[in-house]
C-alpha distance (Angstrom), angle and dihedral (degrees) to the residues before:
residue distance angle dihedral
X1 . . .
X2 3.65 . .
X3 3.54 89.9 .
X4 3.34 99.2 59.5
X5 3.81 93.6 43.9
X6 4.20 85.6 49.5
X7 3.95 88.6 55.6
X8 4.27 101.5 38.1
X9 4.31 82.5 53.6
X10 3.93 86.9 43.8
X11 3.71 90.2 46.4
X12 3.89 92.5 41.7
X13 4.17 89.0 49.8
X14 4.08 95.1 50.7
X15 4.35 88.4 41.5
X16 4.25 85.3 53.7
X17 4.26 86.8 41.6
X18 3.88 93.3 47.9
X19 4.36 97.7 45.2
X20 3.97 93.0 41.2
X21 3.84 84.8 46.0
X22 3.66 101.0 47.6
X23 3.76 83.1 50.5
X24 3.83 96.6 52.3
X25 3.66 89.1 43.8
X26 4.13 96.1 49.6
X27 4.00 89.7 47.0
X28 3.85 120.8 -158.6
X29 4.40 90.5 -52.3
X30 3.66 99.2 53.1
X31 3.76 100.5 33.1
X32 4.16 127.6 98.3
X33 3.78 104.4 -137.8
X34 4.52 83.3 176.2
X35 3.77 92.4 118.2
X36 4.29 116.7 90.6
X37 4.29 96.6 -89.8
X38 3.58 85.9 48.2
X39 3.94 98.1 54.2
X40 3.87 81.0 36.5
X41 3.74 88.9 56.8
X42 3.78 94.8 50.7
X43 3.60 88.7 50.6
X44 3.74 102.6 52.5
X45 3.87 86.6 42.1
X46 3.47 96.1 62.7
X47 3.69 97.9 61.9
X48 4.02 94.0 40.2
X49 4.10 94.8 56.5
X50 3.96 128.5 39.6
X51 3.85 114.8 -99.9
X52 3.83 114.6 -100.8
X53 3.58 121.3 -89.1
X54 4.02 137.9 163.3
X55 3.58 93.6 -73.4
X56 4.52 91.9 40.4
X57 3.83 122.9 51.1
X58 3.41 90.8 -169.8
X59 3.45 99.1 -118.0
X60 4.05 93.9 143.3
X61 3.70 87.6 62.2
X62 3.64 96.1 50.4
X63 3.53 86.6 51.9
X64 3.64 108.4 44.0
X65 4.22 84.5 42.0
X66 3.92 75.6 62.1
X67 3.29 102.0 51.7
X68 3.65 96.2 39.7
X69 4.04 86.5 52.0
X70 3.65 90.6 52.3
X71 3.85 96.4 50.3
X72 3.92 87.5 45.2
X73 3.94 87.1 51.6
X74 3.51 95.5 48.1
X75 4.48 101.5 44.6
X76 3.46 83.2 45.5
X77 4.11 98.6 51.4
X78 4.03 93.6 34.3
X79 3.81 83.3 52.9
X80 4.11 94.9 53.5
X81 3.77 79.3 53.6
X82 3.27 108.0 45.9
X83 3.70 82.2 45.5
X84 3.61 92.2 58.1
X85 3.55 99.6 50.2
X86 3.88 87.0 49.6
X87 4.22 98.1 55.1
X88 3.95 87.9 36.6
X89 4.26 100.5 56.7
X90 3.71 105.3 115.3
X91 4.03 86.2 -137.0
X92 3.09 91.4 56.2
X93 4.05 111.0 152.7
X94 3.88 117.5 -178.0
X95 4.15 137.6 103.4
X96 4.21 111.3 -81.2
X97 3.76 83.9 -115.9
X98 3.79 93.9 71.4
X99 4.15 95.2 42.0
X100 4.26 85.2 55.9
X101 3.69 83.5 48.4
X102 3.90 92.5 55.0
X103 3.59 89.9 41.8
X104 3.76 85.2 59.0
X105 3.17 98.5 42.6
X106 3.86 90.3 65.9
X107 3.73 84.1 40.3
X108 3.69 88.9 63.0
X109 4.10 99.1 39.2
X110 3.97 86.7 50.2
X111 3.40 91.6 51.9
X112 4.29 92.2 51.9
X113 3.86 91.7 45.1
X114 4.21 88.2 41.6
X115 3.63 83.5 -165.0
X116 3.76 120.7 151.7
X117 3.32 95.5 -133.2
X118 3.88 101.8 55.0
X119 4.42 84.1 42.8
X120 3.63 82.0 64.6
X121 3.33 102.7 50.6
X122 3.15 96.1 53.9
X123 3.79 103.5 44.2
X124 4.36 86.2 53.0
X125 4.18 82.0 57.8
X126 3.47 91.8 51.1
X127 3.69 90.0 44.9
X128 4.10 94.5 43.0
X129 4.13 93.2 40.6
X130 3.26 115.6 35.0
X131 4.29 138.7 67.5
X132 3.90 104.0 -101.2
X133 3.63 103.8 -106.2
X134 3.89 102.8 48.3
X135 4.08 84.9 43.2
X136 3.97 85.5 51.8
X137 4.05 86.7 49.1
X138 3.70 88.5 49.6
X139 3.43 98.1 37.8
X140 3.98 79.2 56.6
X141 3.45 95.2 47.0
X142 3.64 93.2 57.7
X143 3.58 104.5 46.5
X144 3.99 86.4 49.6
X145 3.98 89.8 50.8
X146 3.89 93.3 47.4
X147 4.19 91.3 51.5
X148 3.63 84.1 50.7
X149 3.69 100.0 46.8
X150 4.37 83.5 43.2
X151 3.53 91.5 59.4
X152 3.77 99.3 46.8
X153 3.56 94.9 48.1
X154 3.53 93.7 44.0
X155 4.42 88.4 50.1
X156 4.15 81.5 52.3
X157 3.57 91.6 50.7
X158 3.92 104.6 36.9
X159 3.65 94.9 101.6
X160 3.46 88.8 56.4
X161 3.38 98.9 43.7
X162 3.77 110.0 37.5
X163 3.67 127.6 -122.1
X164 3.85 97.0 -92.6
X165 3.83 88.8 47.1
X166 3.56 86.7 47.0
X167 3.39 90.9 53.9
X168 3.83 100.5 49.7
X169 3.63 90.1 48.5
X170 3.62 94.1 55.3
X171 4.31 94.3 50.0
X172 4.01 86.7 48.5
X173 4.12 95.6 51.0
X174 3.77 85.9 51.2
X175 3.72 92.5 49.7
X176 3.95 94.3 52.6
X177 4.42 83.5 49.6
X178 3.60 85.6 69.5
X179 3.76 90.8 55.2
X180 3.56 88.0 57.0
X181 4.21 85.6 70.7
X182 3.82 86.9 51.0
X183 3.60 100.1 55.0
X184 3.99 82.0 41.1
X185 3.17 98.3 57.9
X186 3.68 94.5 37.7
X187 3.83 92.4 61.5
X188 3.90 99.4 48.1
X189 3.87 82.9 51.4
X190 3.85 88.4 63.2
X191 3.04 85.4 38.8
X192 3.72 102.9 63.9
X193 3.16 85.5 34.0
X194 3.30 101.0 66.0
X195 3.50 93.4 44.3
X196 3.69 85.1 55.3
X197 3.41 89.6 62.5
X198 3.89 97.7 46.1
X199 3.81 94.1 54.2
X200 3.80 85.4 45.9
X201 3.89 96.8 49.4
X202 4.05 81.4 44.8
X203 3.85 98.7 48.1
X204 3.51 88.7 48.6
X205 3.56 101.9 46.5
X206 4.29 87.1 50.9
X207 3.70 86.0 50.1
X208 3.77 83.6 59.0
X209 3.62 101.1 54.0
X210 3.39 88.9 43.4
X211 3.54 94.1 57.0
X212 3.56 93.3 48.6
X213 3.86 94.6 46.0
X214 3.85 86.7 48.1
X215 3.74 95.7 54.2
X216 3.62 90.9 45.5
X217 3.67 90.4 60.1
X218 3.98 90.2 41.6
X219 3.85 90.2 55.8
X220 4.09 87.1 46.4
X221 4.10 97.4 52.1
X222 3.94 86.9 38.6
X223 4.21 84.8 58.8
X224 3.79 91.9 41.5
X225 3.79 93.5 47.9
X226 3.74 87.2 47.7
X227 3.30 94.7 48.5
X228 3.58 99.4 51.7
X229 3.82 97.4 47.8
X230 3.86 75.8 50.4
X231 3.87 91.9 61.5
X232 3.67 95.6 35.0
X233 3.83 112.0 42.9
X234 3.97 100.2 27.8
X235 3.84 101.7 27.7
X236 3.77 91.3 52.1
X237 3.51 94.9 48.4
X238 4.18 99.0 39.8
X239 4.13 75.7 50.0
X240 3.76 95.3 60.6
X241 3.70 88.9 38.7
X242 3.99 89.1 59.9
X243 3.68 91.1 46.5
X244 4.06 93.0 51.8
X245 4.38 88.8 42.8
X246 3.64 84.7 53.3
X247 4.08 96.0 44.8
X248 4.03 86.8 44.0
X249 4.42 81.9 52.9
X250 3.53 97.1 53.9
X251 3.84 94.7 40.2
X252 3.52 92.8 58.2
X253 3.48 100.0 56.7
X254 3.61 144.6 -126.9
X255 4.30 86.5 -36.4
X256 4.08 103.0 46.0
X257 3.79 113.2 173.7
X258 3.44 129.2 -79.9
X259 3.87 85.4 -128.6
X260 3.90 85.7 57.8
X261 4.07 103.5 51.4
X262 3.76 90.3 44.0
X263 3.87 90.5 52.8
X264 3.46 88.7 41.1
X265 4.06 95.3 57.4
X266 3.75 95.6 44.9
X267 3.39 95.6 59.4
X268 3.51 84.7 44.0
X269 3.67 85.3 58.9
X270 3.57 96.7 40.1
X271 3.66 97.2 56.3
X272 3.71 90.1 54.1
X273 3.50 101.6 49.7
X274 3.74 85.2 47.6
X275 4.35 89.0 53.0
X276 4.09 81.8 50.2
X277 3.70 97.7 56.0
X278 3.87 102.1 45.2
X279 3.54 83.0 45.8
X280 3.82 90.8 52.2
X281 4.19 90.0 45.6
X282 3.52 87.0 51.4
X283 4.02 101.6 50.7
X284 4.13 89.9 39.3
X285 4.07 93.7 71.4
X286 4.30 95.0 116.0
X287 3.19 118.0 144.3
X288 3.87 124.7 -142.2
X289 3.50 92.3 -124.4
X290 4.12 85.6 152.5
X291 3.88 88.0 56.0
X292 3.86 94.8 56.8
X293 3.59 100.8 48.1
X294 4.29 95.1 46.4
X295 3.62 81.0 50.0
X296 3.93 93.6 54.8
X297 3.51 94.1 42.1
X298 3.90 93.4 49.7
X299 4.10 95.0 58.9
X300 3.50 95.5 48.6
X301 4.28 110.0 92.3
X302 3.86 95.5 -170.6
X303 2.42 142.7 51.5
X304 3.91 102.7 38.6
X305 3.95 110.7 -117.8
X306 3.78 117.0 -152.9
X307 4.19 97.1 -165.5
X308 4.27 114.2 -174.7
X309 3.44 116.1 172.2
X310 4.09 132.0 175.2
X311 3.26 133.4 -122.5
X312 4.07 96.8 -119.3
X313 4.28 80.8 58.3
X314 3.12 83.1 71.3
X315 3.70 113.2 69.4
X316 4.08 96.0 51.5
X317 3.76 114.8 127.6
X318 3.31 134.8 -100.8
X319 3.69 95.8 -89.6
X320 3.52 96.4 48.0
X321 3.77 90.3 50.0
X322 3.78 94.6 50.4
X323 3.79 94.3 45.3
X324 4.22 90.7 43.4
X325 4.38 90.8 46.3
X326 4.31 78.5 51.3
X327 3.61 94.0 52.4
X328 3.90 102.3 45.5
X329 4.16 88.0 39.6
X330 3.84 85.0 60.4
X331 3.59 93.9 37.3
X332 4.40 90.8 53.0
X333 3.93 83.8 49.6
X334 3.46 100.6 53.6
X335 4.15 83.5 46.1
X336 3.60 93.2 54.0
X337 4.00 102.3 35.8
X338 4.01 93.4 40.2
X339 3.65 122.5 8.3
X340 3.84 98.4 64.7
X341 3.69 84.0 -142.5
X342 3.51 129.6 175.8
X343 3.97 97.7 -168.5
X344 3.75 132.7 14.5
X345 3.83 124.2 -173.9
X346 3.88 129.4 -144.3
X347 3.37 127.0 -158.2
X348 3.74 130.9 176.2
X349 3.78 135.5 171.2
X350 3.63 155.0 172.4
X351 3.82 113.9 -110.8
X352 4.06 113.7 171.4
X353 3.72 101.5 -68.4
X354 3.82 95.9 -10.7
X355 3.48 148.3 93.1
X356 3.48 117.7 -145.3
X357 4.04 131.3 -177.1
X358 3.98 131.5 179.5
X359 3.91 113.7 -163.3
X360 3.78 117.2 -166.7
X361 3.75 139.6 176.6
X362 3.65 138.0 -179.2
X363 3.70 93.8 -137.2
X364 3.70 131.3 115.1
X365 3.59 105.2 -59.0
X366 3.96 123.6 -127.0
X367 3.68 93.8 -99.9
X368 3.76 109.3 178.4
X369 3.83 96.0 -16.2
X370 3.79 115.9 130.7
X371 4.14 117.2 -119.6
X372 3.61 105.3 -86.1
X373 3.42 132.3 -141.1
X374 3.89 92.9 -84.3
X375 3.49 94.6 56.3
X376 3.77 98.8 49.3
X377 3.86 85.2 52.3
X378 3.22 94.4 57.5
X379 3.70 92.7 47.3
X380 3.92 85.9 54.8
X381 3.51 95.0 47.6
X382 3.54 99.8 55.1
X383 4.30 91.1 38.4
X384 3.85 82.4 62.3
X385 3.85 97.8 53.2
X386 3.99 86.4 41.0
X387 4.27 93.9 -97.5
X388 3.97 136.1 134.2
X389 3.94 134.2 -146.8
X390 3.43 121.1 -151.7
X391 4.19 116.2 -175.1
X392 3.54 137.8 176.3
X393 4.04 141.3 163.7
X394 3.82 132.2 -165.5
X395 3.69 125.7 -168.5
X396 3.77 120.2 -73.0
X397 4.15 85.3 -9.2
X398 4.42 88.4 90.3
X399 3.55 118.8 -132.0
X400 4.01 123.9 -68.5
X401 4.05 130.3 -174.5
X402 3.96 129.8 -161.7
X403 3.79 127.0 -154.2
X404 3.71 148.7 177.0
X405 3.60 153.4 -167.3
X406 3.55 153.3 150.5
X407 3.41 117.1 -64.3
X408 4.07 88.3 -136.3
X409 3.45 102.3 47.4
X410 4.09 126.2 -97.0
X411 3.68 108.8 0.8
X412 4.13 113.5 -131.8
């Protein structure tokens, strides 16, 4: 994202260097002052120099027309740029109302320098920043504003220009409209495409922390299965074996063999260390709950995810750590598909017997939106292992959600 907003400005910068400097170069003879500042500029010099006469060609009004053109040009193109690199911050922190009014704003300079250029750089913000149809509406508006503004500067200016001239100019400014719907189209591409890419890099990086999650719990049943074939199969047998040692020792009297006793305490010995490793495999079932969510958090480009996590977290169950990894994996795609968020902050903890996490982002907010289908989910998710959500947004603050449950798993 910040690659793209690097080249736009860049691209913005060189189209401001290029129409100031073709102006500069072409001097008052060879440059077109037809567009609004340039009629504005005539006006205003006519009442700050005399009127030519026999003895005044009028050169100083020419000039300072010029000059006044070129400082028009140049507030109003440094201001669609400044503009731009003002809606386009990712930190940006202000009501929607005042970003369309930016957007206009641009709208409105492009339209007084009816340069090319500046058309285009607004039409790829409308295509990079806005949902489809009101960009299509604007992109309409726009092209219908700048054929209006064409022809009326045009009318001005056709005594000037000549009706042929006139003519020509009109069929080439409604050739470089249609270029507007290129560089459109062009930007929502990237657009989606980035986007593409996002929900891509986030997929993949859930897929990861599943895996790892998954395999955890894989390695833990594997243990427990282990364990209990350990306790059923060999523990019942090295039991009757003790039993028949200890019949064999009594039958043989007050002077059993050597053979016997030292039989007798290995599987003594045997049957113990057996007892300590099922109870070992049954008391080494943690899962790397940690693990998961620093691998989530480290696929994910943007937003930026700030993930702290105690060390009482970390001895939930199984079930709590699946149903937890579920809730902040729906959480970082909501962030990433929604919030326009540049950060989002996760932190989970230990509390007595629960788990407790508070995810927060600094994105949009939900506003007025109704809970979506994720939400709810995760709402029935954690009612089934005995958990509750809480969530909440305020304006310009993002969006943030709180939940809990038992450290163990669903409580009876």
């Amino acid at each position: 994202m910040r690659r793209y907003r690097a080249t736009g400005l860049l691209t913005a910068a060189v189209f401001v260097a290029l129409e100031l400097g073709a102006a500069l170069a072409g001097g008052p003879q060879w440059t077109e002052m037809i567009n609004p500042p340039g009629l504005l500029a005539r006006y205003l010099a006519t009442f700050l120099t005399p009127a030519p006469s026999l003895l005044r060609a009028g050169s100083d009004r020419v000039m300072l027309s010029f000059q006044l053109f070129l400082a028009l040009k140049a507030l109003l193109a440094i201001g669609i740029v400044g503009l731009m690199w003002w809606r386009t911050r990712p930190a940006l922190k202000c009501a929607p109302a005042l970003k369309h009014l930016a957007l206009a704003a641009q709208l409105l300079a492009a339209l007084a320098l009816n340069s090319l250029a500046f058309h285009l750089l607004v039409a790829v913000q409308l295509g990079a920043l806005l949902p489809l149809r009101r960009a299509l509406a604007c992109l309409a508006i726009q092209i219908l504003l700048g054929v209006g503004v064409d022809m009326l500067v045009l009318a001005s200016a056709s005594q000037d220009l000549g009706d042929g001239r006139v003519f020509t100019m009109m069929a080439m400014l409604s050739t470089e409209r249609c270029l507007l719907i290129l560089g459109f189209a062009l930007a929502w591409l990237a657009r989606q495409e980035l986007q593409g890419r996002l929900q891509l890099a986030a997929s993949h990086a859930q897929l990861r922390a599943t895996q790892s999650l998954l395999g955890d719990t894989v390695r833990a049943s594997e243990r427990m299965r282990i364990a209990r074939n350990l306790h059923d199969a060999v523990g019942h047998h090295l039991t009757a074996l003790n039993l028949h040692l200890d019949l064999a020792s009594r039958q043989s009297g007050d002077k059993p063999a050597t053979a016997l006793a030292t039989a007798r305490e290995l599987a003594h010995s045997l049957l113990a260390e057996v007892r300590g490793v099922v109870s070992a495999e049954r008391q080494e079932q943690d899962i790397n709950l940690r693990h998961a969510l620093q691998l989530l958090c480290a696929g994910i480009p943007t937003p930026a995810i700030e993930l702290a996590m105690d060390a009482q977290a970390d001895a939930c169950s199984p079930a709590a750590a699946h149903t937890l990894l579920c809730c902040v994996q729906e959480a970082v795609t909501n962030a990433v598909r929604h919030a326009g968020a540049s950060r989002l902050t996760i932190e989970i903890r230990g509390q007595g017997d629960l788990l407790l996490a508070h995810i927060a982002d600094n994105g949009n907010g939900s506003g007025d939106a109704p809970e979506g289908n994720g939400l709810r989910g995760m709402r029935e998710r954690l009612a089934a292992h005995g958990g509750v959500l809480r969530t909440g947004s305020a304006a310009l603050q993002g969006f943030w959600l709180e939940l809990s449950l038992p450290m163990k798993g669903a409580q009876s």
